[in-house]
Structure formats: structure tokens, C-alpha cells
N, C-alpha and C positions, 0 to 999 in steps of 0.2 A: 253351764251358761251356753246360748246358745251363738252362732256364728254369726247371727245380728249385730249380736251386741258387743264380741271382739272385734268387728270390722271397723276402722280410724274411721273418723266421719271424714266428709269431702268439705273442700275449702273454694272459695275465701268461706269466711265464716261472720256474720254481726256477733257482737259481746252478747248480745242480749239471745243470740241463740246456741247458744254454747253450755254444753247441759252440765249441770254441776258436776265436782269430781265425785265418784265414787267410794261410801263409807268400808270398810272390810268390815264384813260382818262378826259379831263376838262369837267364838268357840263358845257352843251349847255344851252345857255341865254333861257329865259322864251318864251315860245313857238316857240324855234327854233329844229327841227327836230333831235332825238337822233342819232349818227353813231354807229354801233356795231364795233368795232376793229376785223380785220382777225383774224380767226381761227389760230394760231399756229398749223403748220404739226406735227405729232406723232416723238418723237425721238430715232431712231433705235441704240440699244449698239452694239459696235464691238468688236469682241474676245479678251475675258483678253489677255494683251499680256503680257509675261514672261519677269520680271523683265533683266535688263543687269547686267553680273558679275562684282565686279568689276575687274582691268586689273589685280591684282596681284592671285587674285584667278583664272581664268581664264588661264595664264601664267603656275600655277600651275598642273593646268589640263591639260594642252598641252604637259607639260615636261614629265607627268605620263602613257600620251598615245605613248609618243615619246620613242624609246630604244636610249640608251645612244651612242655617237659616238667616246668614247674616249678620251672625254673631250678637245678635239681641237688638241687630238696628231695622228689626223689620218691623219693630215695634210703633205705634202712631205714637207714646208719651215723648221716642228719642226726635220725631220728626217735629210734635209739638212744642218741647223745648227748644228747639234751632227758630222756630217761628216766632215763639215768646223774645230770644234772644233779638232779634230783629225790630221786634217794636220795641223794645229797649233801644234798642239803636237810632231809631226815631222813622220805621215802617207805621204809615197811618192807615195805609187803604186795609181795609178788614176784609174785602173778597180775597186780594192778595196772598195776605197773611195765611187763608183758610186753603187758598191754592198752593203755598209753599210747603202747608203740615200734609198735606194729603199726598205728596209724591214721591215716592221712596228713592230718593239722591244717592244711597248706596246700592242700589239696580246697576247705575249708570256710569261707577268707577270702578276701574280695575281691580281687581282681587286683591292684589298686594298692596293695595291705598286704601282700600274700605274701611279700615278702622278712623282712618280721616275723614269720611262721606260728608259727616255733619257738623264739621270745621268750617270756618267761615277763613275757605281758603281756593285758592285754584289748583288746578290738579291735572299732569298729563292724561291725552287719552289716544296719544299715538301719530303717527302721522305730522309733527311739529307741532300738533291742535292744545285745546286744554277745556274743561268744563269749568266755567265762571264759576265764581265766589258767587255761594248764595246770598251773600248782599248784594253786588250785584246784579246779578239776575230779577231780586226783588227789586230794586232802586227802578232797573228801567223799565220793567211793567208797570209798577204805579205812574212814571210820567207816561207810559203811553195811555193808562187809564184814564189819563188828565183830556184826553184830545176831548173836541166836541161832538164827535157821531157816540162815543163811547158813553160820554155824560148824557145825553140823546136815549140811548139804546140802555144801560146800565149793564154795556156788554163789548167788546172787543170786535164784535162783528169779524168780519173777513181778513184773517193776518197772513202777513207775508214774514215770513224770518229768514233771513240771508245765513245763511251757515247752521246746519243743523247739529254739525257736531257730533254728540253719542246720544242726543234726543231728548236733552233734562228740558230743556227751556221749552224745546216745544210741549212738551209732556206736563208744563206749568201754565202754558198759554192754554192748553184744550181746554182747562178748567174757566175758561174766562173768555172765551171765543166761540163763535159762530163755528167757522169754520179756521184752523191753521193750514198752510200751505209753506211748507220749508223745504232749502233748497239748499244742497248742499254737491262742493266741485267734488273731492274728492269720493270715489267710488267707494275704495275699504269702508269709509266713512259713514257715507248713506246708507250701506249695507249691515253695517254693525246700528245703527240708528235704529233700523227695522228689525232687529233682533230682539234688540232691547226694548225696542217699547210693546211688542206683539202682546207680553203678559199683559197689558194694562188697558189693552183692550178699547182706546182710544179711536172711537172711528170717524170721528172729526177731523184728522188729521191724516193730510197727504204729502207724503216724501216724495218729493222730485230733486233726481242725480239730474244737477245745470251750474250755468254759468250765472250765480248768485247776483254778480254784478250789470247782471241784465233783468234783475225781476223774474217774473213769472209773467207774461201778457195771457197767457191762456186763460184765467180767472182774475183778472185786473177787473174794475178799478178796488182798491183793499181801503178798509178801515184803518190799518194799521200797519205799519211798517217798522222790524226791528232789526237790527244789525248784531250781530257776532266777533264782526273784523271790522276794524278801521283803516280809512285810509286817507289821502291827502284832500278830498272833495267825495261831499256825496253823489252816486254816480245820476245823470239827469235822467237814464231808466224810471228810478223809482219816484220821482217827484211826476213824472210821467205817468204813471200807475197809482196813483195816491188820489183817492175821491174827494172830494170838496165835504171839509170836516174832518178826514182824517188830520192823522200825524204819524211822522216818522219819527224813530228814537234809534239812534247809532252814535259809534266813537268816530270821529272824525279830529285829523291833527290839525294844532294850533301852534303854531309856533313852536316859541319855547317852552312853550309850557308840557309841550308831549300830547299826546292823547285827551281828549274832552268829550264830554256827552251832548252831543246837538239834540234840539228837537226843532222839529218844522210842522209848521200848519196850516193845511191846506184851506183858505176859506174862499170866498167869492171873491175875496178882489185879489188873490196872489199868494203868497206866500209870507209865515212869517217865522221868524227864529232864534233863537234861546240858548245860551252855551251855560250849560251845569258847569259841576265838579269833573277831576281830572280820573281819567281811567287806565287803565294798560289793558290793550286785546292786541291778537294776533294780526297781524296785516291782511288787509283786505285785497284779492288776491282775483283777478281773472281768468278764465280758461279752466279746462277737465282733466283730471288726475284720474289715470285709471290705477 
């Protein structure tokens, strides 16, 4: 035999290449001619090959290289059903309704509340502030829909929003406005507004860091005026900055009853105004928070 064929083959080794054992040949009868059995070929090992993961490790790993998408709420059916939910509620305007499905409200709340997004609930967003209940939020766009330059235009024309918050409300208003203009005291605030809304590409809309309860006079006079924060009177700024046919929509207090939804509107001969349902918002507030 030759020293091929005694040498141990090299390891690791696959089952399927691992040469069968070897027979010992039968003792040939008394002077009949010995056969030497073939040489066995040398046996060549093939690259260790790396173990397979198993599937939930593996899974694991995919999820860590993947960034998160929202957890399935980036989906339009989960934002259409919050809208459906609403006209059950008794939301009529249909531009509204089509501007609430289209804007992704878990953008715009903290990572640890996201699974809440599309609750028809309020939600901190830091700074003592809070992003409105999408009922809310719907409620008072449809009455500012209501004004007369808007039934006119079949458009929102030139809004002004006092408090901008983390930027859902405006980011609802683009869809239904000429132009937005929102204004918000605190800085962190503004600053995270324009974070969040840069994906979405809204260029209708201009954030200005001010004193809300002064308006904007730089782009006066507005179609539209809405509020964020209420307070004991509405400030005479924005009745000041309010075009003949607009309307203003904000919470303003009423006695005992707490917080109310005012509307005012501007025609040729004055002013006139309407106290809704009762609300809760954060106090409406003067002066720059850096």
C-alpha cells in the first residue's frame, strides 16, 4: 500500500466526504495469484464552513441593522382609520378629514408615546407644552373652514397659528392653506418643529421663533387665525391682523365653565362671535423662552 493511502485524511471533514471504511481483502486459495486493492486517491478538506445562525438570532441581527419604521404606523390604512374614526365622531368637512389621513402624527410624538400617536388623546411634547387631541385639532380647522374668505376661496388662504408646538397642526393646515405662518415663544420648540417637519417637505410653511401673542404684522392681514393656548381675552393684535372675511378660532376662558372655543369674524361692519364646546389647552403665554 502506498503512503497515500496510510496517511489520516485532514479534518474538519463533511459526512458526505468521508470515504467508505475499507473491506480487508479475502486470503487467495494456496497458490493462486495475490490482487493488491487500488490505491485510495488522497482526500482534499474544503473550507471550514461557518456555522448557520440560528433563525431567531439571525432575526435579531437584522432588526439591529434595520432603523425602526414606526412600528407599522407609517402605514396610510393606520392614519385613515383615525380619520374614519372622526367622521364617526361627527367630522363633516371632507378636505379636513383627507388632510388628517395624510399626515403622519406619530412623526411628531416622542418615541416612548408613539404607540399612542393615533389615540384620540393629548400627549406631552416637553417644555410644559402638549400636541392636541386629533379631535381637536380637527374640530377647529373645520370651524375655521367655516369663515367667509375660505368658503370664497375653497382654501384657507394666509394662516396665522399662535403656538407651533412640535408642528402636527401646522403640518395639517399646509394641506388646506395658501400659505401657514406659525409662531412659536419657546426656542427648544421652534427648533424641534423644524426638525420634524423638514421630512415632509412643506414649503408653504414658515416658522417664526416670537411673541405669538403679538401676531406676525410682517405678512398681516391673514385669512385665518388659530390658537394653541388660551387665555383670559383674545389678544387685540390679532383682531388687528385679521382681513375683512377672515375668522379667528382659539380657546379663550369663560368663567366657570373653564376653557371655550371662540370664533370671531371679521366682516365690513365689525366683528362678530360664537362660543362652541369646552376645551382644555395650555395657557396662553407672552414673552421668549430661549
Amino acid at each position: 500500500m502506498s503512503d497515500s493511502a496510510r496517511r489520516p485524511p485532514k479534518f474538519p471533514l463533511r459526512l458526505d466526504q468521508m470515504a467508505a471504511p475499507r473491506k480487508t481483502a479475502p486470503k487467495a486459495p494456496h497458490g493462486s495469484p495475490v490482487l493488491k486493492p487500488a490505491t485510495a486517491a488522497p482526500l482534499t478538506p474544503r473550507p471550514l464552513l461557518r456555522p448557520q445562525l440560528p433563525l431567531q438570532h439571525a432575526a435579531a441581527v437584522s432588526a439591529r441593522r434595520t432603523p425602526p419604521t414606526g412600528l407599522g404606523l407609517d402605514s396610510a390604512g393606520v392614519r385613515q382609520r383615525m380619520a374614519e374614526r372622526l367622521r364617526a365622531e361627527g367630522l363633516r368637512n371632507e378636505a379636513v378629514i383627507a388632510a388628517m389621513a395624510a399626515v403622519p402624527r406619530h412623526l411628531f410624538v416622542d418615541a416612548a408615546l408613539v404607540t399612542q400617536a393615533y389615540e384620540d388623546t393629548s400627549l406631552p411634547i416637553g417644555h410644559g407644552q402638549t400636541i392636541s387631541k386629533p379631535s381637536v385639532v380637527a374640530r377647529m380647522i373645520e370651524l375655521l373652514m367655516g369663515g367667509a374668505a375660505c368658503k370664497a376661496s375653497a382654501s384657507l388662504g394666509r394662516v396665522l397659528e399662535v403656538g407651533t408646538g412640535c408642528g402636527y397642526q401646522a403640518a395639517v393646515l399646509s394641506r388646506l392653506a395658501r400659505q401657514v405662518f406659525s409662531v412659536e415663544r419657546v426656542k427648544p420648540l421652534h427648533d424641534k418643529a423644524r426638525e420634524l417637519m423638514a421630512p415632509l417637505r412643506a414649503t408653504n410653511v414658515r416658522l417664526v421663533y416670537g411673541d405669538g401673542m403679538l401676531g406676525h404684522p410682517p405678512n398681516a392681514p391673514y385669512d385665518a387665525i388659530i390658537a394653541a393656548a388660551g387665555g383670559e381675552a383674545l389678544p387685540a393684535a390679532w383682531t388687528e391682523q385679521l382681513a375683512v372675511g377672515g375668522r379667528i378660532v382659539a380657546p379663550v376662558h369663560d368663567g366657570s365653565r373653564g376653557q371655550v372655543l371662540v370664533v370671531v369674524d371679521r366682516t365690513e361692519h365689525g366683528f362678530e362671535r360664537s362660543i362652541h364646546e369646552v376645551v382644555q389647552f395650555v395657557p396662553l403665554k407672552s414673552g421668549l423662552v430661549r
